[in-house]
LOFIMAR-823472 format. One record per residue: z, y, x of N, C-alpha, C, O in turn; residue in one letter. Coordinates in steps of 0.05 Angstrom, whole numbers, plus 5000, padded with zeros to 4 digits. Atoms other than C-alpha are relative to their C-alpha. Layout:
% residues N
ZYXZYXZYXZYXa/...
END
This chain:
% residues 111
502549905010619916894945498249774993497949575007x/502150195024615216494898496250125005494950314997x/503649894991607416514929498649734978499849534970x/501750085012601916224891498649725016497749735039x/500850264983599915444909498550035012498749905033x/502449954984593115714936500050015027498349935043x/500149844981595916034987501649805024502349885046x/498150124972599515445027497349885011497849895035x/502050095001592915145035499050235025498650465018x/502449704984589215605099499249835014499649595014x/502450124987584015525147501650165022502950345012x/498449914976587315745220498249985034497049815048x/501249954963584715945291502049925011504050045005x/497349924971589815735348499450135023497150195029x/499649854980591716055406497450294999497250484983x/501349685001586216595425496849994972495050144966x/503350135015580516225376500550154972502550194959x/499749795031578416685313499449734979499149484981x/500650165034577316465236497750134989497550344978x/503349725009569516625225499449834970499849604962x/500150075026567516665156497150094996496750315007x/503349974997559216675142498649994969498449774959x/500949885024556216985077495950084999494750275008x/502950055002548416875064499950154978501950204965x/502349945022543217195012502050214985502650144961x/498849855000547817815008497350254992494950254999x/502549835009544518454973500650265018502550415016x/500149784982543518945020500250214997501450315016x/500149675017543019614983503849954986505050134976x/497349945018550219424954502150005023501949915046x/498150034977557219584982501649764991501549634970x/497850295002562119024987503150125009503150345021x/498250024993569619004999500249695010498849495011x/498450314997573918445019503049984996504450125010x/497250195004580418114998501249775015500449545016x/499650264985584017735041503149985000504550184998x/496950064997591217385047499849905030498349745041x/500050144971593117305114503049885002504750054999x/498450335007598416645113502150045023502050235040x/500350114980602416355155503249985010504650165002x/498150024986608616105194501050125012503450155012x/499549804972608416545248499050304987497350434999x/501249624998607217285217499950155016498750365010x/498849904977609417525279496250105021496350335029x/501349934987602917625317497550204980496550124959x/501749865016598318135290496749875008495749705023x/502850105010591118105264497350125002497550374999x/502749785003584318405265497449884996496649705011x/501350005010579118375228495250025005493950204994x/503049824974570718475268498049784969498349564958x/501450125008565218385225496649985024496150125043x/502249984970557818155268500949975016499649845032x/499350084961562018115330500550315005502050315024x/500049874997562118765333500750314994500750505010x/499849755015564019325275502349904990502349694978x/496950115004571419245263500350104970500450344963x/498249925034573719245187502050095002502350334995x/496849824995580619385203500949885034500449685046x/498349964968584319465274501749724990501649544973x/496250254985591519005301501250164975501150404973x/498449985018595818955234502549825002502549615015x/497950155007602118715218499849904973499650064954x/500249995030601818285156501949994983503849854990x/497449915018606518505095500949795001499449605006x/497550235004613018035087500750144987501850344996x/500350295017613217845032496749955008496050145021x/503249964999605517715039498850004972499549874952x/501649895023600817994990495950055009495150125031x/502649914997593018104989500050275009501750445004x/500749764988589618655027496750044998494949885001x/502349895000584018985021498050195022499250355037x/501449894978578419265067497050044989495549874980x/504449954998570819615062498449935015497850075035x/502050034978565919285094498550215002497850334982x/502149854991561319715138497749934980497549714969x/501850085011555119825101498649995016496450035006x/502550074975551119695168500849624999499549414999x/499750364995554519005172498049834985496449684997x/501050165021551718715101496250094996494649924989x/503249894997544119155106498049825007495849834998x/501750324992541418455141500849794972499749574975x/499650135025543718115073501549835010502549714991x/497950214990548217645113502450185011502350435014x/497749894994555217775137501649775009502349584995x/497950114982559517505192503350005009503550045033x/498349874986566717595204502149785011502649545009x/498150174976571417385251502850205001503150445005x/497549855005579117455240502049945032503349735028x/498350004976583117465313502550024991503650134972x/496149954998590417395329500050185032498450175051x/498549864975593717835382499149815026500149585028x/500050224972591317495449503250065011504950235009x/498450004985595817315489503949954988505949945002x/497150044999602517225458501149694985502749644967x/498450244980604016555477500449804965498849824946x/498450125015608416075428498349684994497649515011x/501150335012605415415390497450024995496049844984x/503049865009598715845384499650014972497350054965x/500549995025599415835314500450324987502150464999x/499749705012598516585265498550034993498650064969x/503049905017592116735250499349774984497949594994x/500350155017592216375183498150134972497850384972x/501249765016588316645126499549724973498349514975x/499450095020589816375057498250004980497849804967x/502249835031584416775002499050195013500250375025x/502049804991577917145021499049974968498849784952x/502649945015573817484973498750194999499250424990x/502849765004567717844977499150134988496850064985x/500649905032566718274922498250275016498150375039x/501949725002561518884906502550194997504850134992x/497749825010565119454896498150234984499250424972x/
END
């Protein structure tokens, strides 16, 4: 399988540590999605998604093999403060080189 150069390139949490991603001067009245590739050596431990700390975008996933972009709605309570926080977790707890929660391509889009 043939992936896109972008995508060897990620930003990575180890072991139990997330991948927070921090979005300013956001329009409040609008909805947003997100795009994201989630990477990585280890596909093996699943993923999840919390925006704020607190309002989960998406649950524990497995990410597709082959890997491909995914998509998700942000809460429209999250973005209403015009900023936006999120934090991507790996599976606590399952062990190995701590490596999986990789994340290749975010994008923020209106929808």
């Amino acid at each position: 399988m043939h992936y896109p150069m972008s995508w060897i390139t990620v930003t990575e949490g180890v072991y139990d540590s997330p991948v927070r991603l921090r979005y300013t001067s956001l329009d409040p009245k609008a909805k947003y999605k997100i795009r994201v590739v989630y990477w990585g050596d280890n596909p093996r431990p699943k993923l999840r998604m919390v925006a704020n700390e607190r309002t989960e975008v998406h649950g524990w996933l497995d990410r597709p093999v082959p890997f491909k972009p995914l998509e998700f709605d942000i809460p429209e309570e999250a973005t209403a403060g015009g900023t936006l926080n999120l934090s991507v977790f790996r599976e606590p707890a399952t062990g190995g080189a701590g490596r999986g929660n990789s994340v290749a391509e975010v994008w923020l889009m209106k929808r």
